[in-house]
N, C-alpha and C positions, 0 to 999 in steps of 0.2 A: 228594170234589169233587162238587158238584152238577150238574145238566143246565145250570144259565144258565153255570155257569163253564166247562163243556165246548164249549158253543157260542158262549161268547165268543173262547177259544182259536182255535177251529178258523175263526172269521172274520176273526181278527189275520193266522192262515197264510196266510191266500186272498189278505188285501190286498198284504201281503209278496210272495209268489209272483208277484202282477199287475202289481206294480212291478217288480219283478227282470224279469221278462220285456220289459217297455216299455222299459228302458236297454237290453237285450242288442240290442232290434228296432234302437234310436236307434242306437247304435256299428257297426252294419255288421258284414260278412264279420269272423272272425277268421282266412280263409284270404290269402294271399299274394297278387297280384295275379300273371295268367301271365306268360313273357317272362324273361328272365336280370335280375340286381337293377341296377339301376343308383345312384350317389351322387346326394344331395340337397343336399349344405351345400355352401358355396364353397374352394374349394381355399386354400391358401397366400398363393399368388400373388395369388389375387384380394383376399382380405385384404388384403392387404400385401406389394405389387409389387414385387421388390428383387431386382436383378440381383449376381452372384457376380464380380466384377472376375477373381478367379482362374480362375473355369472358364465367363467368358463368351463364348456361340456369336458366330461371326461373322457381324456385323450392323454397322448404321452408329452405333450406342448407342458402344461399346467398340473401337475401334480401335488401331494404334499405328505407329510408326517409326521412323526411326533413331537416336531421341534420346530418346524416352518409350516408359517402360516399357505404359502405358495412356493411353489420350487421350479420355474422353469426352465424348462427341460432341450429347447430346440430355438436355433434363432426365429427372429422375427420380431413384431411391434406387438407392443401391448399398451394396453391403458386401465386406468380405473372410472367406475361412471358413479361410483361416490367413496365417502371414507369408509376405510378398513380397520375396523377394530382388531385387534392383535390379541389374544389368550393363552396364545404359544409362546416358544423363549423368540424366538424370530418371524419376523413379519416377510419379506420377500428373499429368495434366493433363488439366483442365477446363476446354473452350472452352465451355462451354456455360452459362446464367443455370436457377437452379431447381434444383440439384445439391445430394443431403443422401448422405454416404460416411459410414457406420460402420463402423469398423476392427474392432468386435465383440473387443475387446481384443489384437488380433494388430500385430506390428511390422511397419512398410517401412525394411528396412536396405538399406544399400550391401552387395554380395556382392564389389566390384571397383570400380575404377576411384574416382573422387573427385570432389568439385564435386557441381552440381547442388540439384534439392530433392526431397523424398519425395513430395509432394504440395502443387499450387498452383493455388488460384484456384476451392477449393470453396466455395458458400453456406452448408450448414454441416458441420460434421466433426467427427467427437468419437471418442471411445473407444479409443484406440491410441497407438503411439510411434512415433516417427523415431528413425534411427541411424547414424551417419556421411556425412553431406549438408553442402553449402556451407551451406544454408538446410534447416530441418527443414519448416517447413510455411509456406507466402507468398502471401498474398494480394494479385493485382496489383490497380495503382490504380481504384477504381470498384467496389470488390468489395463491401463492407461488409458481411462473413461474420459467423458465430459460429461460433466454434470451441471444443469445450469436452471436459472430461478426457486431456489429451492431454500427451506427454509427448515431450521430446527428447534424447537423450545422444551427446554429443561431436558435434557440427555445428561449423560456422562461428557462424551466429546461429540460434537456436532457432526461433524463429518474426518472419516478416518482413510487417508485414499495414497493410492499408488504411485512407483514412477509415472513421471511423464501424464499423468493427468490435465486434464483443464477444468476449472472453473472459473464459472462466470455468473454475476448478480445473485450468491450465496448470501442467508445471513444464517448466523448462530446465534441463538438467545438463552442466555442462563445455563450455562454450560457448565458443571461441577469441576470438571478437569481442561478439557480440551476445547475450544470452539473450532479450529481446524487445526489436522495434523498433516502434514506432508508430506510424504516419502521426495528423493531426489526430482530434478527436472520438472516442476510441477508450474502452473500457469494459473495465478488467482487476479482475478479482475474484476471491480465494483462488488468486492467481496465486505461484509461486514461482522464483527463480534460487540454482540453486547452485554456486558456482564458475565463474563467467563472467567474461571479460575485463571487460565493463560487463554491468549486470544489466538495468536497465530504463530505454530511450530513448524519450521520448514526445515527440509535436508538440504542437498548440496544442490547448485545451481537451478535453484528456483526464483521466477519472476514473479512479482507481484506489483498491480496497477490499481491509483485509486483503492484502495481497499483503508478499513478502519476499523478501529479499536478502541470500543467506551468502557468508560469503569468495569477494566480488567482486575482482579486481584494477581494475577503472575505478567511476567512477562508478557507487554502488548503483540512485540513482534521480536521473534528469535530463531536466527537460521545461522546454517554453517558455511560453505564456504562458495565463495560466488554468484551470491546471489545478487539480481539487482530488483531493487523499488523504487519506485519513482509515484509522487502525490500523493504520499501514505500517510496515515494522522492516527494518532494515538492521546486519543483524552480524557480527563475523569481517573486515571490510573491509579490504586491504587497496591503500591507493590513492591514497599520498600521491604527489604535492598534489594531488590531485583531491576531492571531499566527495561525500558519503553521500547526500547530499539537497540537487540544484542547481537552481531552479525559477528564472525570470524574473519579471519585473511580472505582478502580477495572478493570485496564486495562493494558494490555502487547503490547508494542512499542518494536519490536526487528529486528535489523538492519534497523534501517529508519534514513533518511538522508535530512536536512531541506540546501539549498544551493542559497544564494546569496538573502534571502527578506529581505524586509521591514514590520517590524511588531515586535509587542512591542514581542513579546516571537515565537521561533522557537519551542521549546514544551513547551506545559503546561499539566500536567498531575496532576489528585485528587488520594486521599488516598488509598493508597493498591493497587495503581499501581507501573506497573514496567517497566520502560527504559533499554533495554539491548544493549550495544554498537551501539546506537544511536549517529548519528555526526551534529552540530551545523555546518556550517562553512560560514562567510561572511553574518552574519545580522546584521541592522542598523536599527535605530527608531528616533521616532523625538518625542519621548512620556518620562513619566517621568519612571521611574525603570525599565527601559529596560533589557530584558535576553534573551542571547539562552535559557536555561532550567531554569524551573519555575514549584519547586515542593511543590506541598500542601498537605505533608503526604506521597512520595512518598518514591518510592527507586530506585536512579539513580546508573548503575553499567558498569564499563567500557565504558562513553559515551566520547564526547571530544565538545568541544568547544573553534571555535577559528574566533579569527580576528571581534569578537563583538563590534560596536561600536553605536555613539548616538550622533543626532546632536545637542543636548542641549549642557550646561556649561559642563566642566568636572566634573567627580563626583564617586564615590565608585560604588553608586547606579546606573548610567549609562551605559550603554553594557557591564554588565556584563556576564562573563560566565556561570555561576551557580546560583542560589539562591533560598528562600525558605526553607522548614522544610521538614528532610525524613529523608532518608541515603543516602550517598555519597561517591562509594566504588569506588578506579580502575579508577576513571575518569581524563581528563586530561582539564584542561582551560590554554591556549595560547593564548598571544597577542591580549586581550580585551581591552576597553579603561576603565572600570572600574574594580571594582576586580574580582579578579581568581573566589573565591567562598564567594559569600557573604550568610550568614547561618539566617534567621529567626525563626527559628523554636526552642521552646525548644526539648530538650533531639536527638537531629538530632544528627546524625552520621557524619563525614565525614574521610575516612580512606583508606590509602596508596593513595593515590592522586597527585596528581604532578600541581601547579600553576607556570606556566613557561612564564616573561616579558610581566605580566599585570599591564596597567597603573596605578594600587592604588594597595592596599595591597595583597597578595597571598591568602592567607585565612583571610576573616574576619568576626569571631562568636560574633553578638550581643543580642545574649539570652543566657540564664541558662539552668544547667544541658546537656548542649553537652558533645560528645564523641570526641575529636581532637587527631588523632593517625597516626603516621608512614605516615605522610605525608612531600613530598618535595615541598620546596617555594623559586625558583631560581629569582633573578633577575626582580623583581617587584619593580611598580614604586613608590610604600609607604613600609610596612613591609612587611616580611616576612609571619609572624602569627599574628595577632591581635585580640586580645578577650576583646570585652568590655564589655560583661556581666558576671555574680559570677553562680560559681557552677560548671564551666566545669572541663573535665581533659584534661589533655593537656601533651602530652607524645610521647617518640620516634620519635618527626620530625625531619627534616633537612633544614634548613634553610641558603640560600647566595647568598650575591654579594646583598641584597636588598636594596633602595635607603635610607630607613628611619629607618633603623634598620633594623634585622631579628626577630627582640621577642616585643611586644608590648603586655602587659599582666595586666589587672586590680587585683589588689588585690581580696581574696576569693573565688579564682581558686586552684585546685590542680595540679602543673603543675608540671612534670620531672626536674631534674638540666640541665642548661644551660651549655653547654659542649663545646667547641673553643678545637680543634684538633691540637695537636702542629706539625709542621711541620716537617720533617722529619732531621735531621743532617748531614746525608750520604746516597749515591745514594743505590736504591732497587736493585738487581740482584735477580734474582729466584727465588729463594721462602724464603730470605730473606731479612732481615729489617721491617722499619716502627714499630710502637709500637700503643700498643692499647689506643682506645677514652678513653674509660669507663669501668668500669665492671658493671653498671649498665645499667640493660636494658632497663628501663624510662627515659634514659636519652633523652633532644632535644642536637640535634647538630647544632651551630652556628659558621660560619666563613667567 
């Protein structure tokens, strides 16, 4: 090593050294300040203020009396840090606006006595179950809660709640009367009933998403006016004469799925509602005009219906697939014991449609003034088409293979020519052969 490279060394160290020094000066004492140590950071509580409902001090927050088990009194958060046995008529109540209760997964069961509710009239609540209460959880009028992951078993009604509520991933289990009740405006999502006298009562313009209903004894899903559902399932039901799915005027049923009840109608929908690829399938009745869908003014579109049957006499009118007054677009009835589509309604639509080996006639219109268009009627156990009332049109079907005919048609109808396709003389290659039906495009095709 030479002299410059010894003195370059030894002046890297100095710089090193002078710097090392000037951070130790900048950082201060490494000794302790004097005095006993005290905390810096914020407690729990200050985080995240939440009173223990269980082992709350007495104050005017948490009170109670001869009837609540807990009464509070003042907004703010609360929780439970285990279950609360109930020996009162009532387990929680909230006089107060601003209220968020986390059950922190722990139950409020009845220990004694009967009647009552678990808890009522929180803004929101979630994480826990009720357990033998009149009412599991109830929000009185004016509340407009959310309540979510929450569960009930063996109540009267699972949960009883207000306008404008939400719920979200609710179940009710064994419900004598009610598993949810709804006042108007109300939001149920991943909500479930299982085994409830009726599963799901809604007012007027309530949504419901994904939500389901197993071996209901009443009505799976029933609400009044504008309501929409969309992926709703109702199965197991048993409920006759009551249906699966009862909505009033002014309602959207879209992708809901009625599967295996008993019950005079799997949907029933009022006027200026709409069914959108909704499926019937595996309903039985023991009642008289039995249907999967049962429309009074509606409009049923791309729905299906199949394997409808009914333990009375046989009959048109018995498990049928369709029936009622509306429109009837796109939809399919399969293998019912009465007919495909039986039509009550004047001026009802029923068009491009497909009635495929139902036990009485394919389509059967007994009123005036219908639309019968561009529908197929394969293999039915009476006609094809059958119109016994005056006034309709009757046009572009396709009708075969039906037991009692394909065309059964009353005088004072305006119906398309009946058209029988002649068979072809010589085999089809490619893209030719075969010859044309009609050149008319009203015509019905029968063969």
């Amino acid at each position: 090593m030479t002299d410059i490279d010894r003195r370059l060394l030894i002046g890297l160290a100095g710089v090193a050294g002078a710097t090392l020094a000037t951070k130790l000066a900048q950082g201060g004492s490494l000794n302790p300040p004097p005095g006993p140590v005290t905390p810096t950071g914020k407690t729990t509580d200050q985080i995240e203020p939440r009173i223990d409902l269980l082992n709350a001090p007495a104050s005017a927050n948490v009170t109670n009396d001869a009837n609540n088990h807990c009464i509070i009194n003042n907004p703010g958060s609360y929780y439970l840090s285990g279950n609360l046995a109930v020996t009162k008529a009532n387990g929680i109540s909230v006089q107060a606006a601003g209220v968020t209760i986390d059950l922190c997964g722990f139950q409020i069961y009845r220990a004694s006595g009967s009647g009552g509710h678990a808890a009522a009239g929180a803004l929101v609540i979630g994480n826990g179950s009720a357990r033998g209460f009149a009412v599991g959880f109830s929000v009185p009028p004016g509340g407009s809660c959310r309540l979510h992951d929450l569960s009930t078993v063996q109540c009267g009604t699972g949960f009883d709640v207000s306008d404008s509520s939400v719920m979200t991933s609710c179940t009710a289990n064994n419900c004598t009367q009610l598993g949810f009740s709804c006042v108007d405006s109300c939001t149920l999502v991943d909500c479930a009933a299982l085994a409830c006298a009726e599963s799901f009562s809604v007012g007027d313009g309530c949504t419901l998403a994904r939500c389901t209903a197993d071996f209901s004894s009443g009505a799976a899903f029933a609400g009044k006016s504008g309501c929409a559902l969309v992926n709703c399932t109702a199965r197991n039901g048993n409920a006759d004469p009551s249906e699966a799915f009862f909505f009033l005027q002014g309602c959207t049923l879209t992708d809901c799925t009625a599967t295996n009840n008993t019950v005079q109608h799997a949907f029933y929908v009022g006027s200026a509602s709409i069914l959108q690829n909704c499926v019937a399938d595996s309903t039985t009745s023991g009642v008289d005009s039995a249907a999967a869908f049962k429309l009074d003014g509606a409009i049923a579109r791309g729905c299906v219906a199949n394997n409808t049957s009914s333990s009375l006499a046989p009959g048109a009118t018995q498990g049928v697939g369709f029936t009622g007054g509306g429109v009837f677009e796109g939809c399919v009835s399969s293998g019912n014991a009465g007919a495909g589509f039986y039509v009550t309604g004047t001026r009802s639509v029923i068009a491009r449609c497909q009635a495929i080996g139902n036990g009485f006639s394919g389509v059967q219109v007994i009123d005036a003034s219908c639309v019968i268009e561009q529908n197929r009627a394969i293999f039915n156990g009476q006609y094809g088409v059958r119109v016994d009332g005056t006034g309709n049109v009757v046009f572009a079907n396709c009708a075969r293979g039906n037991t009692a005919g394909n065309y059964s048609i009353v005088i004072n109808n305006r119906v398309g020519a009946i058209v029988v396709p002649a068979l072809n003389a010589s085999p089809v290659t490619g893209n030719n052969g075969g010859s044309a039906f009609t050149t008319d495009p009203y015509a019905n095709i029968g063969f």
